[in-house]
Backbone bond lengths (Angstrom), bond angles and torsions (degrees), N, CA, C in turn:
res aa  C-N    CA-C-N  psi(-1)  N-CA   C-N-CA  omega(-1)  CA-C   N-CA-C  phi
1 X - - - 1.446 - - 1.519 107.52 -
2 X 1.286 145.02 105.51 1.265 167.39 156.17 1.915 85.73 -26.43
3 X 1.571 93.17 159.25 1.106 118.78 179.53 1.299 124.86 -135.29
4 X 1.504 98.19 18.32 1.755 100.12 176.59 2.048 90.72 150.94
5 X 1.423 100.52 156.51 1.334 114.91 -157.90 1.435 84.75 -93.72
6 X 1.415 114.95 -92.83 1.741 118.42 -155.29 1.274 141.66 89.73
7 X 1.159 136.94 -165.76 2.049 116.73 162.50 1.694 89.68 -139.54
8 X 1.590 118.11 73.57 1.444 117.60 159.44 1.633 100.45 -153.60
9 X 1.674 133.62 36.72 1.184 132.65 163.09 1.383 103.14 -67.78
10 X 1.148 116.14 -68.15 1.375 115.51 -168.89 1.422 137.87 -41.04
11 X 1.611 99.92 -39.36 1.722 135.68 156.80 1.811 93.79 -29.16
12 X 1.493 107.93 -44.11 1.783 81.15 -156.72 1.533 92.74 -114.61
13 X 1.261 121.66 -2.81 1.728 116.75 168.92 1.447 112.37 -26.14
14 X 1.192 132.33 -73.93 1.144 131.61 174.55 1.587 144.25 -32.09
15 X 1.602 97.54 -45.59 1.517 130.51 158.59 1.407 119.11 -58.16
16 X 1.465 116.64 -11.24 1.661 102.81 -170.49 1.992 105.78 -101.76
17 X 1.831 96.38 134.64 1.201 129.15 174.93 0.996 84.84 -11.99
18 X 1.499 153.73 -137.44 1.275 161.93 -28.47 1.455 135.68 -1.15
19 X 1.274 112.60 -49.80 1.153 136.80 126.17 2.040 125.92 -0.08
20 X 0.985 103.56 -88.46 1.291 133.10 168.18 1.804 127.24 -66.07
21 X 1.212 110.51 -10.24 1.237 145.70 179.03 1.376 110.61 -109.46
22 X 1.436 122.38 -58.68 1.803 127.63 151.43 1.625 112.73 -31.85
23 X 1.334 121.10 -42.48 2.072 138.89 -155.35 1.500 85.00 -74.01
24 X 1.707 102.68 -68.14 1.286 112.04 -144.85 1.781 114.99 -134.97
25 X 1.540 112.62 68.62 1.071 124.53 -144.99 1.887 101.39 -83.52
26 X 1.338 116.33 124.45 1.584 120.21 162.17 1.329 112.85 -102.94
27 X 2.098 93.18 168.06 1.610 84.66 173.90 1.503 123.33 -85.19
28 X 1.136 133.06 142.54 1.339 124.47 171.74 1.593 102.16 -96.20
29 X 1.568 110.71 146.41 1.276 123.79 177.76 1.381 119.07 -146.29
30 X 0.921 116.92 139.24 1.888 130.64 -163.50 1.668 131.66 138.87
31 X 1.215 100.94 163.56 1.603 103.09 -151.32 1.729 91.48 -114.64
32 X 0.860 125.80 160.45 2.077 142.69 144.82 1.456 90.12 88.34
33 X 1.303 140.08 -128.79 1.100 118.08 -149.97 1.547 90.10 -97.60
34 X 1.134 137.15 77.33 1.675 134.44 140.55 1.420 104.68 -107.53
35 X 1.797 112.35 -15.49 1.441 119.69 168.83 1.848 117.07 -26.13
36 X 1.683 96.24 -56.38 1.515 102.76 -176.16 1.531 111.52 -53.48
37 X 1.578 109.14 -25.57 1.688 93.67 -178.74 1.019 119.41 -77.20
38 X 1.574 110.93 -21.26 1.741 130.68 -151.77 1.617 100.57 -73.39
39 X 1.914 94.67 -42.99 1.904 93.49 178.52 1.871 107.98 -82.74
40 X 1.290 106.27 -25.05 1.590 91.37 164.94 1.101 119.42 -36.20
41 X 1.219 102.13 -83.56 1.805 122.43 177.68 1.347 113.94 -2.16
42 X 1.713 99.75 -76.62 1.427 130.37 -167.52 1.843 98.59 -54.99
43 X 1.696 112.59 -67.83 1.370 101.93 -175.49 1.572 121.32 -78.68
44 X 1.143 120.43 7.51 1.900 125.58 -176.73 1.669 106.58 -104.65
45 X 1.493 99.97 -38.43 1.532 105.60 -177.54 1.567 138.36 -120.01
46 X 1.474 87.25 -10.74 1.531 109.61 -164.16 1.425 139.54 66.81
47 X 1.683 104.63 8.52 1.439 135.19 154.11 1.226 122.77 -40.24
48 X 1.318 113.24 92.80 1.853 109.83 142.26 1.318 142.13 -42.27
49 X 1.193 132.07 108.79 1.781 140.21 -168.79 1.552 119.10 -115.91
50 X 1.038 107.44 131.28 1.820 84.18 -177.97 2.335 106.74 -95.67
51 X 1.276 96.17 156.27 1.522 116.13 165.98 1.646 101.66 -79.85
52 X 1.176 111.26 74.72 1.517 98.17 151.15 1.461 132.32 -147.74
53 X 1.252 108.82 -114.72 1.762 95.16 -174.00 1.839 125.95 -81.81
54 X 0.951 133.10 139.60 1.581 106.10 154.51 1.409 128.07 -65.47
55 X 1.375 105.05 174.47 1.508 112.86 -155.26 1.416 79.19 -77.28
56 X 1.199 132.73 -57.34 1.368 119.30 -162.92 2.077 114.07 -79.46
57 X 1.194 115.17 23.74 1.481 112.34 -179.05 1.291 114.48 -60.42
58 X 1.275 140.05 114.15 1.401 127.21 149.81 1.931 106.59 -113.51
59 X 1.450 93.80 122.21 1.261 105.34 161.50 1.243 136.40 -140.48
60 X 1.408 142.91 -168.98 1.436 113.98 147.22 1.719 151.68 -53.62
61 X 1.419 97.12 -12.06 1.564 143.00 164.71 1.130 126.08 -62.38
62 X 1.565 100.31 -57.44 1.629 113.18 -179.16 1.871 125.78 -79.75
63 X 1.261 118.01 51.07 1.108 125.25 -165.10 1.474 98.96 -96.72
64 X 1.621 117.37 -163.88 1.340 114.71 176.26 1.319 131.06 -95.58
65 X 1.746 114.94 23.60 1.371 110.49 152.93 1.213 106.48 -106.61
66 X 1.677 128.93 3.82 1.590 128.11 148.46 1.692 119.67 -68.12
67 X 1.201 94.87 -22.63 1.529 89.20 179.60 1.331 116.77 -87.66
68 X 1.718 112.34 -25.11 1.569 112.98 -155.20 1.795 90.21 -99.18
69 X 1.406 117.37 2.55 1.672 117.05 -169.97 1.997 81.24 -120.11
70 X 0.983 148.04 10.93 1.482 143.76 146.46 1.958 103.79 -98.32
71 X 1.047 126.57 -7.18 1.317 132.58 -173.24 1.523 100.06 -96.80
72 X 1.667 114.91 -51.80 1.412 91.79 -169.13 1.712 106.86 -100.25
73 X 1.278 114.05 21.44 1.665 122.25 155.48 1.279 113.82 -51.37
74 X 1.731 96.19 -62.54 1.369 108.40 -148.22 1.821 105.82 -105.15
75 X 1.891 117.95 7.52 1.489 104.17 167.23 1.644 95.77 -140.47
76 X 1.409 109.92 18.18 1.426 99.82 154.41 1.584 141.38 -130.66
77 X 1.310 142.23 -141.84 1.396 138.79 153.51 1.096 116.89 -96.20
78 X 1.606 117.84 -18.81 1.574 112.56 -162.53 1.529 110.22 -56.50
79 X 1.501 112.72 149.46 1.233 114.82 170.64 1.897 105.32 -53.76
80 X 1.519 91.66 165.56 2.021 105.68 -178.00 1.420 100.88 -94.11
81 X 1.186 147.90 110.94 1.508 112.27 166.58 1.562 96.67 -112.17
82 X 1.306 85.06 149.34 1.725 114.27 174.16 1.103 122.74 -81.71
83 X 1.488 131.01 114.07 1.302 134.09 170.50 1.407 105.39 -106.71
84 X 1.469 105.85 149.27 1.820 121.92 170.15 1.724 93.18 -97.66
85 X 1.488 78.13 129.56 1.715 91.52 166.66 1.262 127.04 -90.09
86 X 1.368 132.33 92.44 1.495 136.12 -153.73 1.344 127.37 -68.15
87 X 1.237 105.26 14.56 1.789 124.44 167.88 1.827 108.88 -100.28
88 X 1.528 102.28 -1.98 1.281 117.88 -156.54 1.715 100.24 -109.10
89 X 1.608 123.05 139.22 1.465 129.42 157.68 1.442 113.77 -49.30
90 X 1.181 137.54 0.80 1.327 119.17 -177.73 1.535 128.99 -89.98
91 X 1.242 118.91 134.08 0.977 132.77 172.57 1.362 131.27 24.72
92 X 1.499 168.67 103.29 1.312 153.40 -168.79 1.468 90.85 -73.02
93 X 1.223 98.84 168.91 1.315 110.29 168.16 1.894 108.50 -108.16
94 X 1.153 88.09 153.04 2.187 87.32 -145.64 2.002 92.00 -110.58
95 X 1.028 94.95 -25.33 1.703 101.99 -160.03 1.830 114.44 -138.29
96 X 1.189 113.03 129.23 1.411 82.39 -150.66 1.705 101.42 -115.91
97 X 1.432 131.04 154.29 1.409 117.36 177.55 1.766 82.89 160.58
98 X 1.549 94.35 -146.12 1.774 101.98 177.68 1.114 108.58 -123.38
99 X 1.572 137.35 172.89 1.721 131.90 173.09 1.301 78.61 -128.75
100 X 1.458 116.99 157.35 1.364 123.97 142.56 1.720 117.99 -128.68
101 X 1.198 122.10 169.21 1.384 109.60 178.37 1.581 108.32 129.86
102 X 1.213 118.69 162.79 1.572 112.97 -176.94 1.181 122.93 -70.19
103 X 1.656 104.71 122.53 1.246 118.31 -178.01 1.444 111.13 -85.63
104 X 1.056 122.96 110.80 1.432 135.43 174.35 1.954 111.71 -108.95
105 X 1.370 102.72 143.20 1.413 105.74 177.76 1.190 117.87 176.70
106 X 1.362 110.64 -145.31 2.001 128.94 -169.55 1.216 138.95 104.04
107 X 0.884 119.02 -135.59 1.488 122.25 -171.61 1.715 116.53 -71.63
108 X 1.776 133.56 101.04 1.041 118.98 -167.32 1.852 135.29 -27.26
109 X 1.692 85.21 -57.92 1.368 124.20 -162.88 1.828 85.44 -70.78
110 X 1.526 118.80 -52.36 1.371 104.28 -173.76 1.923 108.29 -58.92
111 X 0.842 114.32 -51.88 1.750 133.36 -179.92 1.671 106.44 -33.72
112 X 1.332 90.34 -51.78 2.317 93.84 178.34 1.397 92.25 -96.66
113 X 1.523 136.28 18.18 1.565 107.95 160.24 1.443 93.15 -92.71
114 X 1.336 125.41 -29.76 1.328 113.95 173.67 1.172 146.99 -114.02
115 X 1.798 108.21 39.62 1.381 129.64 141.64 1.839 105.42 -55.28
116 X 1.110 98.52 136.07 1.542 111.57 167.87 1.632 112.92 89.05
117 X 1.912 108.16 -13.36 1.212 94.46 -169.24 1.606 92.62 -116.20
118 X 1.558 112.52 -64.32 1.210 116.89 172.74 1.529 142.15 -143.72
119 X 1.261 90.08 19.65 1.543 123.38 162.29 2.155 97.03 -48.97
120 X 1.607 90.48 119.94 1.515 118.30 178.40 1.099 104.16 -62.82
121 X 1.150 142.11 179.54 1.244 169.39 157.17 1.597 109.73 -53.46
122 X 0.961 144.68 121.25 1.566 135.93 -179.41 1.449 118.35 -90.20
123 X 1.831 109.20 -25.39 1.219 132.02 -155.73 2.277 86.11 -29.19
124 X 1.490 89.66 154.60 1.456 112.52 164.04 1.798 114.21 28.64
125 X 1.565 103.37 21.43 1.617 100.92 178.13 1.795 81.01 -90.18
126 X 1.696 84.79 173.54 1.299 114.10 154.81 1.732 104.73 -115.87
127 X 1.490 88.57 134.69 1.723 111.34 -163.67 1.689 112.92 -101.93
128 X 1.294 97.97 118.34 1.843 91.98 -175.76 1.770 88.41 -117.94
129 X 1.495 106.18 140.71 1.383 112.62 153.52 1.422 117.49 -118.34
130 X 1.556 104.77 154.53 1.496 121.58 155.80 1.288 124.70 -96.45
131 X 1.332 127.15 144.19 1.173 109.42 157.53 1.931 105.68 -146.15
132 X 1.543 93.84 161.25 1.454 110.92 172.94 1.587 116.58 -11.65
133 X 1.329 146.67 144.21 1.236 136.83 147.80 1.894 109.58 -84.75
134 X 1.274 89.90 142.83 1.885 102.10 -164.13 1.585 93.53 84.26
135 X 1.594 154.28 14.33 1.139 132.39 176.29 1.902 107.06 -90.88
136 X 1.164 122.81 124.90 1.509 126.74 -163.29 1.338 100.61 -79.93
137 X 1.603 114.30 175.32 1.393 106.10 -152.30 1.772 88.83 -98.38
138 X 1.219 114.47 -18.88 1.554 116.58 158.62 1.660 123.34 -45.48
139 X 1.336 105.17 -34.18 1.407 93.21 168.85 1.589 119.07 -96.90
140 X 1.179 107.79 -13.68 1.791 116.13 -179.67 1.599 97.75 -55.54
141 X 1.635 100.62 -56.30 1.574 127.33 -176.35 1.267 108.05 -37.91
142 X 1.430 114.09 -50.90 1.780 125.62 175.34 1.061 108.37 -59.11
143 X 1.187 126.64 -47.77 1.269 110.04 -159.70 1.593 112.54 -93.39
144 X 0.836 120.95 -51.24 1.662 118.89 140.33 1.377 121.00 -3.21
145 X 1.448 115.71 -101.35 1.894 102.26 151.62 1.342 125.40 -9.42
146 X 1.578 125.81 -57.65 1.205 129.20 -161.10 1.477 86.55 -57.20
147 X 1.447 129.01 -91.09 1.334 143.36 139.00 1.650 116.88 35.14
148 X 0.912 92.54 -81.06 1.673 96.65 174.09 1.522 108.15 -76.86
149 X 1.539 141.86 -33.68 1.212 134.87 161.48 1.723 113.28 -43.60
150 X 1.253 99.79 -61.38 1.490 98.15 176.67 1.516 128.24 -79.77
151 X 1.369 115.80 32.16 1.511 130.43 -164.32 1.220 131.26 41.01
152 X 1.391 113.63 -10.65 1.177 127.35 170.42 1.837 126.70 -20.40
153 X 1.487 99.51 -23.61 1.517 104.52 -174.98 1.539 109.19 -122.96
154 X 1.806 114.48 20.26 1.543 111.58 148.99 0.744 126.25 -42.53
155 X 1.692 144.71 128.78 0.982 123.11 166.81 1.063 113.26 103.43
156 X 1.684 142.76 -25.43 0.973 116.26 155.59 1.423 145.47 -95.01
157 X 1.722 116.95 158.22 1.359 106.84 -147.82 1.663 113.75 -75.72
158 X 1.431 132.48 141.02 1.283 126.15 175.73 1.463 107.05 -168.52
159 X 1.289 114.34 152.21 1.371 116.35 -171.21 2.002 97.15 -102.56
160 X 1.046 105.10 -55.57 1.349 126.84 178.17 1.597 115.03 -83.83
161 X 1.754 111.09 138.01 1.406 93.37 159.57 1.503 89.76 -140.13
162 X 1.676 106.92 152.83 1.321 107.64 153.33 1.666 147.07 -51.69
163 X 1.165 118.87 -26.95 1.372 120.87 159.19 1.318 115.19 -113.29
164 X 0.881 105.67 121.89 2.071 117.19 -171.73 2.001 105.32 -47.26
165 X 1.125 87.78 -40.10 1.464 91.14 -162.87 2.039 101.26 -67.93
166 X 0.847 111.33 -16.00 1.840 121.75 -177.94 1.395 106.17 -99.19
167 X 1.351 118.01 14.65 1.469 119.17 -179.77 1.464 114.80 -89.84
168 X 1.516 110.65 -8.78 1.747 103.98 -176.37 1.595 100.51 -78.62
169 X 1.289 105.82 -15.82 1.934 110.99 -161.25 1.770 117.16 -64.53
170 X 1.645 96.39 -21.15 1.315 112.11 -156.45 1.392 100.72 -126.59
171 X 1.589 119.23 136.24 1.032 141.51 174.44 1.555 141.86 -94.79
């Protein structure tokens, strides 16, 4: 479990065992730039990681149905379900039913640093992003573009997109 995000994940992407990580595999957990490890994982090892809190989070969020819904992630089978927090910018939900399928995601800004380098394959995931709080929708917008310029978001599944013009990318 990570102890804080930062801007030096990526710095050690390269450096990690694989190897040794294949033997004796843990969970990794964390949000903003631990993203870069989260898609390591997934494309170096085929490791599942969860997006969630640090060990040290205290927020209004992090109470004890944050802890006991990071508890039965990571020591049980139960399905995860995702709730939008409605005090929260994220997304409406546009279409309504269930998705299933690999959830891949994280940190925006981490996600287009690693188009071109080591950004996985997206084919047939379902794609969640984060991004910065105070980050404007001008830069979401950028990076998005970036994203779909570099194909990076073939392939992934969506009925809806927020900017019309990024709608051929997605299937």
């Amino acid at each position: 479990m990570a102890t804080r995000g930062g801007k030096g994940a990526y710095r050690i992407v390269d450096d990690l065992d694989i190897d040794a990580l294949r033997r004796d595999p843990k969970p990794l957990v964390g949000f903003s730039d631990i993203t870069h490890l989260h898609l390591a994982l997934w494309a170096r090892c085929g490791l599942a990681s969860l997006h969630g809190p640090f060990a040290n989070w205290s927020d209004e969020w992090s109470g004890p149905a944050s802890a006991e819904a990071l508890r039965r992630a990571l020591m049980t089978t139960d399905p995860v379900l995702i709730h939008r927090h409605t005090s929260q910018a994220s997304a409406a939900v546009t279409v309504e039913g269930t998705a299933t399928g690999v959830l891949v995601g994280g940190n925006l800004d981490a996600i287009r640093t690693e188009a071109g380098a080591g950004l996985p394959s997206l084919e047939g995931t379902i794609l969640f992003l984060e991004h910065q709080r105070g980050t404007g929708l001008g830069e979401v917008d950028r990076a998005l573009t970036q994203l779909t310029r570099t194909e990076a978001l073939e392939g992934v599944r969506c009925r809806t997109w927020p900017v019309p013009r990024l709608r051929p990318g997605c299937r």
